[in-house]
N, CA, C and O atoms as CSV, one atom per row, in Angstrom:
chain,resi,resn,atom,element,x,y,z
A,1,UNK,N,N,0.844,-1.180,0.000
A,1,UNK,CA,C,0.000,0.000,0.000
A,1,UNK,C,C,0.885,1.238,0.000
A,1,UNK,O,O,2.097,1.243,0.219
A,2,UNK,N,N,0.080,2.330,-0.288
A,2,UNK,CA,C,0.854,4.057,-0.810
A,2,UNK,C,C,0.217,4.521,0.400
A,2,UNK,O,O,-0.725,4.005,1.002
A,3,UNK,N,N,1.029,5.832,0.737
A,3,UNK,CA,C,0.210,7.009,1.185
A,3,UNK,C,C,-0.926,7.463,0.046
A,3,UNK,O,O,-0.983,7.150,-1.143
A,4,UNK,N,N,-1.759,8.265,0.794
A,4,UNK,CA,C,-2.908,8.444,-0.189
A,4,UNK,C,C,-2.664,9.945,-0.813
A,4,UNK,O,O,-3.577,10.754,-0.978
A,5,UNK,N,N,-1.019,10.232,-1.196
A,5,UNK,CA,C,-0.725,11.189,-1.749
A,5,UNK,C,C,-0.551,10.723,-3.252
A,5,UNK,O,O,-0.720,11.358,-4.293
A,6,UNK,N,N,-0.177,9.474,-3.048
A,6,UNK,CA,C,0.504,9.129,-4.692
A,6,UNK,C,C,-0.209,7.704,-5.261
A,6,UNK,O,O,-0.765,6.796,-4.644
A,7,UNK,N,N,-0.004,7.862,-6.420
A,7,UNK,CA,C,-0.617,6.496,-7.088
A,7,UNK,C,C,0.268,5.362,-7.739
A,7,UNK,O,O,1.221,5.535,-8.498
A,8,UNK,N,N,-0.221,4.223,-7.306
A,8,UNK,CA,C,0.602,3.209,-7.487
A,8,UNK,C,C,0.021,2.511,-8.482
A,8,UNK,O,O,-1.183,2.583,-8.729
A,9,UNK,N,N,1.138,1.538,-9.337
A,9,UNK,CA,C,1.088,0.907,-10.450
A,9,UNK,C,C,0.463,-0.552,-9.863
A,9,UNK,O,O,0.506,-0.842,-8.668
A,10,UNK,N,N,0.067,-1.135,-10.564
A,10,UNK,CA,C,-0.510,-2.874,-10.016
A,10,UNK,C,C,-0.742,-3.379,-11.511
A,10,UNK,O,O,-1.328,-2.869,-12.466
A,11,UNK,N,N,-0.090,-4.517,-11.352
A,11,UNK,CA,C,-0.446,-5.334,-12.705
A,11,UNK,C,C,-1.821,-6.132,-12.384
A,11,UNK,O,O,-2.244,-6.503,-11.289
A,12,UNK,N,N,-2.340,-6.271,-13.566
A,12,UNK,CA,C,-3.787,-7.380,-13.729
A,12,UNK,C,C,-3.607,-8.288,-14.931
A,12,UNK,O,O,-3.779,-7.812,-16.053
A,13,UNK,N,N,-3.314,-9.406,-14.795
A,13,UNK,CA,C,-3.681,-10.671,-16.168
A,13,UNK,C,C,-4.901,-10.460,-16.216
A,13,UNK,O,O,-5.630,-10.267,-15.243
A,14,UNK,N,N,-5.473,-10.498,-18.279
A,14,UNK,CA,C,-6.651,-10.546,-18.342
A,14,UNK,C,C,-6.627,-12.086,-19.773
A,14,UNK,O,O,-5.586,-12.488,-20.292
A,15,UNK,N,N,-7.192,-12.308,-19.899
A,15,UNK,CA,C,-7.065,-13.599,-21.006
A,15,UNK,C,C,-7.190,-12.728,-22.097
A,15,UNK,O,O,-7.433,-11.528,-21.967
A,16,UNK,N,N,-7.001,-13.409,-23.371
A,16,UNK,CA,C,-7.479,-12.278,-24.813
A,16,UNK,C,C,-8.562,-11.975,-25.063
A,16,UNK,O,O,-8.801,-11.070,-25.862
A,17,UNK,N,N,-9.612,-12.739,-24.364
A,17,UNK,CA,C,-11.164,-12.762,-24.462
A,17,UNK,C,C,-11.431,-11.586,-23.498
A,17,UNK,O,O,-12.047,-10.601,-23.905
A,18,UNK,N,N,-11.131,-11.640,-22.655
A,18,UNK,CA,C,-11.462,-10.490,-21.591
A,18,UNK,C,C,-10.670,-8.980,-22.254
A,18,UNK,O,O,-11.225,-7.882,-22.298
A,19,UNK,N,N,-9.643,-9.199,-22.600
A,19,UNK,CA,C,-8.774,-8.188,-23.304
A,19,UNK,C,C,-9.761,-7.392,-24.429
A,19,UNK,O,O,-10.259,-6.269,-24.493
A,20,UNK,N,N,-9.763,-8.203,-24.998
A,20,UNK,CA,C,-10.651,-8.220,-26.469
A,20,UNK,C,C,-12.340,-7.464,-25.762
A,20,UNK,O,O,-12.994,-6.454,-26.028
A,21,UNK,N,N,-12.432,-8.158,-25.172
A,21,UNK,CA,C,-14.058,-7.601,-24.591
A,21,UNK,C,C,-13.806,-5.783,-24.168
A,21,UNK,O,O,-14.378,-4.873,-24.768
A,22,UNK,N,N,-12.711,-5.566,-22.879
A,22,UNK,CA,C,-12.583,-4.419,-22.438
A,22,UNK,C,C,-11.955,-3.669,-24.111
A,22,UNK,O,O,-12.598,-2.687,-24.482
A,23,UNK,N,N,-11.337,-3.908,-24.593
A,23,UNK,CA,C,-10.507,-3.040,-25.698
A,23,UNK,C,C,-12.152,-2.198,-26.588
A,23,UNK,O,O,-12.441,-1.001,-26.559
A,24,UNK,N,N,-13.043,-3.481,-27.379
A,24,UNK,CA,C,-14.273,-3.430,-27.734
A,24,UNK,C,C,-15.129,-2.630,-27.129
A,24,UNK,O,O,-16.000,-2.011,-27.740
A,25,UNK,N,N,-14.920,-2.564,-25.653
A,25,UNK,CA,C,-16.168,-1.291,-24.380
A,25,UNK,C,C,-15.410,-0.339,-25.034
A,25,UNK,O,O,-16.017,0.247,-25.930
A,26,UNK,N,N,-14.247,-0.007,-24.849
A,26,UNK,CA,C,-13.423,1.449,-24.695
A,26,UNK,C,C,-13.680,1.903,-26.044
A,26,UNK,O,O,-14.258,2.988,-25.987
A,27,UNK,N,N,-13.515,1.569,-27.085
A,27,UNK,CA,C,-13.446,2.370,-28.209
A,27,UNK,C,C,-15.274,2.594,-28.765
A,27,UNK,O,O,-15.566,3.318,-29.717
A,28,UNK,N,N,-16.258,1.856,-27.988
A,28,UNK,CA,C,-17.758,2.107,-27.933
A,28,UNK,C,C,-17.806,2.683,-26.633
A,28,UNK,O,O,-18.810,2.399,-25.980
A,29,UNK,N,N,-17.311,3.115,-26.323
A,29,UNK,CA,C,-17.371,4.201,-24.977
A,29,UNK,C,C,-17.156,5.673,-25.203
A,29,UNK,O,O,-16.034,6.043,-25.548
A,30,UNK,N,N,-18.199,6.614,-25.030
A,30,UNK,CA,C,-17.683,7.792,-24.881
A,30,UNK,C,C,-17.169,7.917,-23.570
A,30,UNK,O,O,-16.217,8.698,-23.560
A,31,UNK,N,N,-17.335,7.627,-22.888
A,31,UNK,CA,C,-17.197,8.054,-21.297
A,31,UNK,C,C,-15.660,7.649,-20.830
A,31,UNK,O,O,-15.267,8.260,-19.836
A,32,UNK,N,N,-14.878,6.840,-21.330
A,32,UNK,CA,C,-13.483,5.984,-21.028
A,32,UNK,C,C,-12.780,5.898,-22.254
A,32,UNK,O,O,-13.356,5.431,-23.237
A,33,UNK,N,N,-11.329,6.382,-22.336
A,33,UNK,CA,C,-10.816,6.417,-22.723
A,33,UNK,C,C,-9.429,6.024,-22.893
A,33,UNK,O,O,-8.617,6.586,-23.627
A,34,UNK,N,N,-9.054,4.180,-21.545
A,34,UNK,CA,C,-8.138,3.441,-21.938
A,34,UNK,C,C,-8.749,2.560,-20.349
A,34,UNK,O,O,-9.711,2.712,-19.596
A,35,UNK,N,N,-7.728,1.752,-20.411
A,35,UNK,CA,C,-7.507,0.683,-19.498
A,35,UNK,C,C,-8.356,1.019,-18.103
A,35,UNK,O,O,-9.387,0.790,-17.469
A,36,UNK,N,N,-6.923,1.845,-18.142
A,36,UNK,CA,C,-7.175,2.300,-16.309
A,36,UNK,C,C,-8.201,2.585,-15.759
A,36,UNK,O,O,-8.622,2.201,-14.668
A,37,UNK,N,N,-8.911,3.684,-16.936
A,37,UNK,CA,C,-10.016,4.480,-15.966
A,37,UNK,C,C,-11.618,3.832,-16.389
A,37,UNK,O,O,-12.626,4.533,-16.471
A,38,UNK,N,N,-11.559,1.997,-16.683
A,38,UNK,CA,C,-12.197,1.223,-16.554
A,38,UNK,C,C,-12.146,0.716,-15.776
A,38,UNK,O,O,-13.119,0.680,-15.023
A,39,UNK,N,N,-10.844,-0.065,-15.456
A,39,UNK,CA,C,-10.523,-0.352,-14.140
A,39,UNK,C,C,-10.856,0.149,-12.931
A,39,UNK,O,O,-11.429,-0.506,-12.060
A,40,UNK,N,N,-10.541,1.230,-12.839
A,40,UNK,CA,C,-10.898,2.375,-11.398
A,40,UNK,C,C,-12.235,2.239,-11.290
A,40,UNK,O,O,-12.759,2.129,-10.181
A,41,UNK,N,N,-13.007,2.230,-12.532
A,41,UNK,CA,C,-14.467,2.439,-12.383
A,41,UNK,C,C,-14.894,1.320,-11.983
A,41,UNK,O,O,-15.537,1.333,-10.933
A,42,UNK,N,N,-14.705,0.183,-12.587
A,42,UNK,CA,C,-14.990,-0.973,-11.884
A,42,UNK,C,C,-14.584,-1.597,-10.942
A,42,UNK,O,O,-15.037,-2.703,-10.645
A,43,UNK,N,N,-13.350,-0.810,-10.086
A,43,UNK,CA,C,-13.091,-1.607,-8.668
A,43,UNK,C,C,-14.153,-0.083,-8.266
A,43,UNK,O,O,-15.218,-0.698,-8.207
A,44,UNK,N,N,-14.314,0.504,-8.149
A,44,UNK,CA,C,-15.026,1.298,-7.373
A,44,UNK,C,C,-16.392,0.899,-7.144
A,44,UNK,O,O,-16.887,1.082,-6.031
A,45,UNK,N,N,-17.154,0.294,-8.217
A,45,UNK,CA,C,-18.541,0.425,-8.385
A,45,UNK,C,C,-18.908,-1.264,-7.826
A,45,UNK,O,O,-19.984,-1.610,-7.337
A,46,UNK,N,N,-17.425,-2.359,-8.106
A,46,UNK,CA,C,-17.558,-3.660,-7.330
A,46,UNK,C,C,-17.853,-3.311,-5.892
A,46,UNK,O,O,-18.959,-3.506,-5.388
A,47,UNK,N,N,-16.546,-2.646,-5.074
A,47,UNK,CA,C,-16.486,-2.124,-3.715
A,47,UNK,C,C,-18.118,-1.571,-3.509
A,47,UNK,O,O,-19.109,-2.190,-3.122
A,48,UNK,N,N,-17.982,-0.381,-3.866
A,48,UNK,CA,C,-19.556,-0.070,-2.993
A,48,UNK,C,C,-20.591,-0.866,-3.258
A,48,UNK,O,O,-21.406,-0.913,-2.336
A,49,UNK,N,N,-20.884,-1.611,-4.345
A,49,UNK,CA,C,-21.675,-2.629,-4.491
A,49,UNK,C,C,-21.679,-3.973,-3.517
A,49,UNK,O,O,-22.591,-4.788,-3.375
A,50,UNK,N,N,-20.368,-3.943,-2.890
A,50,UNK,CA,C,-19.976,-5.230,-2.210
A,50,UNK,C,C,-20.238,-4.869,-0.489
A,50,UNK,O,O,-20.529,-5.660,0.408
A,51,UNK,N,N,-19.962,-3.004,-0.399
A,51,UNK,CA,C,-19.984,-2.781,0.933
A,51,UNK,C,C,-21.450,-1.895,1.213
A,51,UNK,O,O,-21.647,-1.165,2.185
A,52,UNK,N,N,-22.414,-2.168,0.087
A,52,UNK,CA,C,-23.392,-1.428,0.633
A,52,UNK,C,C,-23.543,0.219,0.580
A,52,UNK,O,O,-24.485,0.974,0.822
A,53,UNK,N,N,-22.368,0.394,0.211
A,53,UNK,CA,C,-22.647,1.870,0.089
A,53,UNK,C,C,-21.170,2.388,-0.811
A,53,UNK,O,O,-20.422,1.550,-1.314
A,54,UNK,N,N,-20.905,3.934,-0.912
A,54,UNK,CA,C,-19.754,4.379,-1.495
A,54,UNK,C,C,-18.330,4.468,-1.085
A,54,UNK,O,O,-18.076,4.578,0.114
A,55,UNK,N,N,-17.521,4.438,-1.833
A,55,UNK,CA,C,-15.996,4.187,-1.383
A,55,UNK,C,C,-15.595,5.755,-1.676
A,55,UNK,O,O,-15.321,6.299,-2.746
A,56,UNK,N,N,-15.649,6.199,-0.558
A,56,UNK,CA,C,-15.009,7.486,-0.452
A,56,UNK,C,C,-15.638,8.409,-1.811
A,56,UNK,O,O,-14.738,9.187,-2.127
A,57,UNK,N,N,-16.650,8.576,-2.577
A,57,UNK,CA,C,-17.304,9.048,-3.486
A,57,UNK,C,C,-17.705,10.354,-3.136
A,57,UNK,O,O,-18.326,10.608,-2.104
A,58,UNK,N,N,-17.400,11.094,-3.883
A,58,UNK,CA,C,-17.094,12.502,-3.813
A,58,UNK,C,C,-18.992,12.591,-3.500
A,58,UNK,O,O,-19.768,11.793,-4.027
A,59,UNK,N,N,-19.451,13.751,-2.531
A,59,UNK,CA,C,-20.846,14.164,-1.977
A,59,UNK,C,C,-21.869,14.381,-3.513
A,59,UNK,O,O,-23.014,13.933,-3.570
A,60,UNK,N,N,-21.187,15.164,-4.721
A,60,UNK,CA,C,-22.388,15.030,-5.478
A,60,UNK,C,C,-21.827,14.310,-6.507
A,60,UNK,O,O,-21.499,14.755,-7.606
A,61,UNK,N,N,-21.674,12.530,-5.879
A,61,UNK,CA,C,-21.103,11.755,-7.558
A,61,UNK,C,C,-22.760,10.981,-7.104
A,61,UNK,O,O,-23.084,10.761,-5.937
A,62,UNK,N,N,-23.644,10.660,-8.332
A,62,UNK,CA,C,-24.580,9.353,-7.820
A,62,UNK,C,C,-24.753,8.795,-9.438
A,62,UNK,O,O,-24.592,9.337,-10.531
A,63,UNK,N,N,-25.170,7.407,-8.997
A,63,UNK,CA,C,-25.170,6.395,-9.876
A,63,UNK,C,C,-27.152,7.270,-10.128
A,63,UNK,O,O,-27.933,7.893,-9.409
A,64,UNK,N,N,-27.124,6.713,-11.719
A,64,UNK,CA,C,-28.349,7.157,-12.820
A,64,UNK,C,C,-28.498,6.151,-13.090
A,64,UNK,O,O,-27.483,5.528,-12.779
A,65,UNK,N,N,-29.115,5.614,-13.467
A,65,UNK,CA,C,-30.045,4.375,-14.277
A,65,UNK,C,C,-30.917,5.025,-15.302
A,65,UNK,O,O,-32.095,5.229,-15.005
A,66,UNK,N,N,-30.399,5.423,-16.645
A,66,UNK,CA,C,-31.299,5.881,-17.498
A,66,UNK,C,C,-32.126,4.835,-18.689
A,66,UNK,O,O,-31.726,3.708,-18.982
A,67,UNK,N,N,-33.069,5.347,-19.138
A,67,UNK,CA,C,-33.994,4.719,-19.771
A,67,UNK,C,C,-33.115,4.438,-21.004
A,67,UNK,O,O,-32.169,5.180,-21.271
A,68,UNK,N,N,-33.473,3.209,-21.866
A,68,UNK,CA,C,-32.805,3.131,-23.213
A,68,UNK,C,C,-32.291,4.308,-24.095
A,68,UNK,O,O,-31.139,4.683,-24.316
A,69,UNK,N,N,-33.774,4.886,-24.634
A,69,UNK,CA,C,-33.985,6.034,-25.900
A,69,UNK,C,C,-32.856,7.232,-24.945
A,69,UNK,O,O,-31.754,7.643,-25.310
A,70,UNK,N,N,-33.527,7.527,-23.792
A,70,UNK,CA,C,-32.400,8.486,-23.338
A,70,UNK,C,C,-31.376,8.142,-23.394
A,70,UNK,O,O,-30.894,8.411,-24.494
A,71,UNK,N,N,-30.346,7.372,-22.391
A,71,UNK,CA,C,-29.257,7.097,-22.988
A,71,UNK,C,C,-28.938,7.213,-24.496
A,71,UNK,O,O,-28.045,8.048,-24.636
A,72,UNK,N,N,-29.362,6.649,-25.765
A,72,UNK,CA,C,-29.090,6.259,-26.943
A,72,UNK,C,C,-29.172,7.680,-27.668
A,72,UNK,O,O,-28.691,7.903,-28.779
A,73,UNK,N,N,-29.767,8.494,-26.974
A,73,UNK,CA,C,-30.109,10.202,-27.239
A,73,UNK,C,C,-29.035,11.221,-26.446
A,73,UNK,O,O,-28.848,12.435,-26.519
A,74,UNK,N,N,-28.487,10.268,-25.740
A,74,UNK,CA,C,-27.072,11.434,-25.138
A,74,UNK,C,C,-25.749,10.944,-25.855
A,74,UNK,O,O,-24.757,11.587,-26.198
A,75,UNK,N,N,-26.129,9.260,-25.999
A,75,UNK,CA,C,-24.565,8.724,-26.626
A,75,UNK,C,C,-24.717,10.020,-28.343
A,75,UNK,O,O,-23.832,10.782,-28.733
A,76,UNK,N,N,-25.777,9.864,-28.822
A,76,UNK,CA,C,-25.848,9.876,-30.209
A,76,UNK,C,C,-25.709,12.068,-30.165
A,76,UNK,O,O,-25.776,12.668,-31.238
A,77,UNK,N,N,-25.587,12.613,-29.245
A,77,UNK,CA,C,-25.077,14.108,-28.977
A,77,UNK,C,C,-24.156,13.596,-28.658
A,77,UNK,O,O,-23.852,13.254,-29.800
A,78,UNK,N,N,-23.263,13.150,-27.985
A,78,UNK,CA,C,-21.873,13.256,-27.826
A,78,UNK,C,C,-21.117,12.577,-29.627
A,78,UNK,O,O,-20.091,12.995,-30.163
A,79,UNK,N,N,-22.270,11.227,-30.280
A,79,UNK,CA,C,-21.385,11.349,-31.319
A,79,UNK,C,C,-21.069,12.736,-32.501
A,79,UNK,O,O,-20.128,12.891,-33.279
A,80,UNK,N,N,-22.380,13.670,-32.212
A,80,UNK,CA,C,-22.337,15.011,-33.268
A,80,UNK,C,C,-21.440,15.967,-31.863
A,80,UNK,O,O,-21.623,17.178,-31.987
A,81,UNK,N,N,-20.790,15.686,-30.957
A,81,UNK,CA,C,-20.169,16.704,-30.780
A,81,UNK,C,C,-20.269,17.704,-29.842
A,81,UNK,O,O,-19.456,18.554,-29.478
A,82,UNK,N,N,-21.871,17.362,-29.371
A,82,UNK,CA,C,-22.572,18.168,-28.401
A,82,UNK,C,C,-22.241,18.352,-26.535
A,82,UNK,O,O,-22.295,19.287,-25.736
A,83,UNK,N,N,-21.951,17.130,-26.480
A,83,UNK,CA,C,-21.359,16.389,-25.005
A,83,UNK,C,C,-20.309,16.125,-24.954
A,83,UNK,O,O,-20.185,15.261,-25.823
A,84,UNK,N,N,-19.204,16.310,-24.417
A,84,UNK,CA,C,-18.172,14.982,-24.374
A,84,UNK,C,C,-18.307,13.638,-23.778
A,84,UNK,O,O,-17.815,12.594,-24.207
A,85,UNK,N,N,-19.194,13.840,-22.508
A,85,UNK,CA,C,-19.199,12.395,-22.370
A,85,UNK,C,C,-21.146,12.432,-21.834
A,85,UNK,O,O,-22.031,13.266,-22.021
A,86,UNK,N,N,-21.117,11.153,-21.166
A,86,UNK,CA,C,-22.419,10.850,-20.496
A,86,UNK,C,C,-22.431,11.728,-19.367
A,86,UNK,O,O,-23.490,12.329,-19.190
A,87,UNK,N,N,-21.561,11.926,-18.616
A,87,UNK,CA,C,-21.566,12.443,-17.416
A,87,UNK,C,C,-21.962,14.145,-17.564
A,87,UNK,O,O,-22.631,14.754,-16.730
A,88,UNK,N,N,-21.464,14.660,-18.646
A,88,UNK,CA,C,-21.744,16.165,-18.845
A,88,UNK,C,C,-23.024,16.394,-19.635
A,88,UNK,O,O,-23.671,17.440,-19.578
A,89,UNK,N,N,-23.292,15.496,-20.265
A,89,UNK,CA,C,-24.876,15.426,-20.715
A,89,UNK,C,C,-25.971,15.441,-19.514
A,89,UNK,O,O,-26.898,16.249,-19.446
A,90,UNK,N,N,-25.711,14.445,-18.616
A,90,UNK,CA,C,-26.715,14.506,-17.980
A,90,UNK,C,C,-26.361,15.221,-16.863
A,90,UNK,O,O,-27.182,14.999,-15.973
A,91,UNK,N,N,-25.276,16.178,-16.428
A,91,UNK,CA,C,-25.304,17.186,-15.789
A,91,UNK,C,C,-25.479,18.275,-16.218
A,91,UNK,O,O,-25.342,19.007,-15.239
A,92,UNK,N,N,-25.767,19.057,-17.330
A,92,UNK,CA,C,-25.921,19.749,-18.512
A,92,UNK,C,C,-27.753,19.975,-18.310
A,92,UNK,O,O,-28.358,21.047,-18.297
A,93,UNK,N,N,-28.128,19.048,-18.216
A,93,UNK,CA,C,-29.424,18.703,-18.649
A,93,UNK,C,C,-30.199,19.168,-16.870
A,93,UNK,O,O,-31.072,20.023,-16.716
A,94,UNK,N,N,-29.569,18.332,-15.754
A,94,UNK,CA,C,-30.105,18.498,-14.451
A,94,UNK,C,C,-29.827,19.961,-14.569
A,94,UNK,O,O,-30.755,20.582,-14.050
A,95,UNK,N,N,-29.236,20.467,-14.879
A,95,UNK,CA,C,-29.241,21.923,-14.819
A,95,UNK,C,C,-29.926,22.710,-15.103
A,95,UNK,O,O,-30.229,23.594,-14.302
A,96,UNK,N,N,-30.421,22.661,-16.371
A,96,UNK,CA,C,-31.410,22.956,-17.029
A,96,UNK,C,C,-32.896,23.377,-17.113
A,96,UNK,O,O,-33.571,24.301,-17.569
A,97,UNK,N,N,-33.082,22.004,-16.312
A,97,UNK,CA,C,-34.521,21.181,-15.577
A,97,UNK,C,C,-34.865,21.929,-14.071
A,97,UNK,O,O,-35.987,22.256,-13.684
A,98,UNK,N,N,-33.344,22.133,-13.207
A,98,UNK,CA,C,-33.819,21.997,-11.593
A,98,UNK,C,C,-33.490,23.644,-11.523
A,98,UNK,O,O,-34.180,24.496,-10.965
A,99,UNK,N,N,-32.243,23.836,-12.246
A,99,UNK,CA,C,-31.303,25.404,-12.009
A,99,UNK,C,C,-32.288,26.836,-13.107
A,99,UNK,O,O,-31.671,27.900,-13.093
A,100,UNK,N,N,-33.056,26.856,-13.587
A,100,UNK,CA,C,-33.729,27.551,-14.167
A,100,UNK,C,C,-34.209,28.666,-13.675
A,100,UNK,O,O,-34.896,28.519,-12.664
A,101,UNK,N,N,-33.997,30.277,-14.259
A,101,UNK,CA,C,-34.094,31.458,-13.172
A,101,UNK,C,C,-35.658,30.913,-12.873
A,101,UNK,O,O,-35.448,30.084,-11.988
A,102,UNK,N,N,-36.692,30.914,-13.047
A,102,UNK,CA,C,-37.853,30.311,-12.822
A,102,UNK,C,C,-38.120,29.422,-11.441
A,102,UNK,O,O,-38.876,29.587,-10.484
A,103,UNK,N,N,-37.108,28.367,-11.801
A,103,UNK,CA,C,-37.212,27.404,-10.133
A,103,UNK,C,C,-36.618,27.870,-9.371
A,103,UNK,O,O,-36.941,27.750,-8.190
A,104,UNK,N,N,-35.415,28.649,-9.787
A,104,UNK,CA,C,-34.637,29.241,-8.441
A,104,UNK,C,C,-35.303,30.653,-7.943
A,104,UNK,O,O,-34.857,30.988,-6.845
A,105,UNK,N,N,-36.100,31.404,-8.399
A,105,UNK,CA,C,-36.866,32.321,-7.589
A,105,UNK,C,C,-38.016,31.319,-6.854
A,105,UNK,O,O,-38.180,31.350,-5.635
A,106,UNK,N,N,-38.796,30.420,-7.752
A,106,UNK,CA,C,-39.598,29.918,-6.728
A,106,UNK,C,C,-38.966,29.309,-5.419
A,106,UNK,O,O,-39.808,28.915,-4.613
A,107,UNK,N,N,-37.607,29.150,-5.038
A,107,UNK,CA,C,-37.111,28.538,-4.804
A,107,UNK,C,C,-36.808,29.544,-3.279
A,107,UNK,O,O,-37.059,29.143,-2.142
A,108,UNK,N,N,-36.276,30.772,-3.593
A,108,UNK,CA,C,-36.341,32.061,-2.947
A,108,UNK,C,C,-37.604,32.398,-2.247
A,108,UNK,O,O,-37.644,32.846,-1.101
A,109,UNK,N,N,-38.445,32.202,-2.858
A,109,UNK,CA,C,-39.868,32.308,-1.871
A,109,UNK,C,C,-40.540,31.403,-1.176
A,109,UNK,O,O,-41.571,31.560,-0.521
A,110,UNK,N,N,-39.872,30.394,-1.358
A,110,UNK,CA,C,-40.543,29.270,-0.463
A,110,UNK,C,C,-39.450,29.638,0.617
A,110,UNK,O,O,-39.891,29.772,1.758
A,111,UNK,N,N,-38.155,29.815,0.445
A,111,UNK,CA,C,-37.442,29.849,1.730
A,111,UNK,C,C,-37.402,31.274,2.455
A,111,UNK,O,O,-36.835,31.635,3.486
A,112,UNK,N,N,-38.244,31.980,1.498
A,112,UNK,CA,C,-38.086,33.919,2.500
A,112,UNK,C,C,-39.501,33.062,3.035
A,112,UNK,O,O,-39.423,32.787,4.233
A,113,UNK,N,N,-40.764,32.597,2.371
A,113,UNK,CA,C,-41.795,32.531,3.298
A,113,UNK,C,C,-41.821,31.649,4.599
A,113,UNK,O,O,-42.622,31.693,5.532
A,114,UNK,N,N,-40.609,30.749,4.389
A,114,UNK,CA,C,-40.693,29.802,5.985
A,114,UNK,C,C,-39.492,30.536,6.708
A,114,UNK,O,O,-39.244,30.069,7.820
A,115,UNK,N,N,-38.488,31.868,6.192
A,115,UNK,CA,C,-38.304,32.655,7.411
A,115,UNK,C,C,-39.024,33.493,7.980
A,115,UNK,O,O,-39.039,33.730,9.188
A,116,UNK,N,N,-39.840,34.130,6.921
A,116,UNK,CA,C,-40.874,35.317,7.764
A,116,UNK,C,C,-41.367,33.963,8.750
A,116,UNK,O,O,-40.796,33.787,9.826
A,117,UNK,N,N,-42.480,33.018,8.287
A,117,UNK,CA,C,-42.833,32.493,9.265
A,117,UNK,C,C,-42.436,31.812,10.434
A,117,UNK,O,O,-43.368,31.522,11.183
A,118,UNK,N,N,-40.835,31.339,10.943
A,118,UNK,CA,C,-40.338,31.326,11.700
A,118,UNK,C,C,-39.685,32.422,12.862
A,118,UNK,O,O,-39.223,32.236,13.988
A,119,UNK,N,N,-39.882,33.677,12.007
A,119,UNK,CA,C,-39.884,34.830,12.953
A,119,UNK,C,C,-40.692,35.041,13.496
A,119,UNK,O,O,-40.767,35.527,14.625
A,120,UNK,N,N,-41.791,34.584,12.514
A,120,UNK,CA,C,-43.246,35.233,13.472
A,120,UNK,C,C,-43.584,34.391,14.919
A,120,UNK,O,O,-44.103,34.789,15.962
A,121,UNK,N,N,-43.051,33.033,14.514
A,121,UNK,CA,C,-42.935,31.827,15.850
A,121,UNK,C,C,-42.434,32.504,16.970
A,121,UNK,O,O,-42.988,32.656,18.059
A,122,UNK,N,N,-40.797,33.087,16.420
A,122,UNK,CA,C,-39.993,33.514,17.795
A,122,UNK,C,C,-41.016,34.520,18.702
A,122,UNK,O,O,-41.382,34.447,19.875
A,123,UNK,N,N,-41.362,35.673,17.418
A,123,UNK,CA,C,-41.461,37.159,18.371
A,123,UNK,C,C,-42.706,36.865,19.086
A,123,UNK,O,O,-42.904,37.658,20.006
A,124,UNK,N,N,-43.827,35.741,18.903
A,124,UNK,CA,C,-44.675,35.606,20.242
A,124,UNK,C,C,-44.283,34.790,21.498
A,124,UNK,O,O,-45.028,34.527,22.443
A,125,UNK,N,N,-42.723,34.360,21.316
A,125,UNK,CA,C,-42.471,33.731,22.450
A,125,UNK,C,C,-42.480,34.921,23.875
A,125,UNK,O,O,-42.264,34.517,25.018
């Protein structure tokens, strides 16, 4: 084991079939772009899968489960150019949807109206 300043090398045997399989993901992958950062992804996503929860996963990383057509509608914008990967598509998009000047003023008045009304709690104490 490393300090958790630096990163260490580790070999993995894979057969040619398994080789052949990961080589085949990566180059039909927008999202990965060699070995490693398949690897990483999949000891990460084994681990929390194995321990019930996340391995040190940064507060706003979460697993999506998207519908076919969607998915096949973000891969097919990242192939014209639009996305670089899955991950900025569908953060692109939550943005869009939740961050809108529209929701974020409604957003402002729901929270000025439950401070007025928590003042009004105090000052009849």
């Amino acid at each position: 084991m490393t300090d958790g300043n630096e990163n260490e090398r580790i070999s993995l045997r894979l057969d040619p079939e398994d080789l052949r399989l990961l080589d085949d993901f990566i180059t039909e992958s927008n999202e990965f772009s060699n070995r490693s950062q398949v690897a990483r992804a999949a000891i990460r996503t084994y681990i929390d899968n194995r321990c019930g929860g996340p391995a040190e996963r940064v507060p706003n990383e979460v697993l999506v489960v998207l519908p076919p057509l969607a998915l096949d509608t973000i891969r097919h914008l990242i192939e014209q150019g639009v996305y670089s990967s899955i991950s900025e598509a569908v953060a692109d998009c939550t943005r869009h949807e939740f961050l809108h000047s529209g929701h974020l003023e409604e957003l402002k008045r729901d929270a000025n109206q439950i401070k007025k009304a928590s003042m009004q709690l105090v000052m009849k104490e």
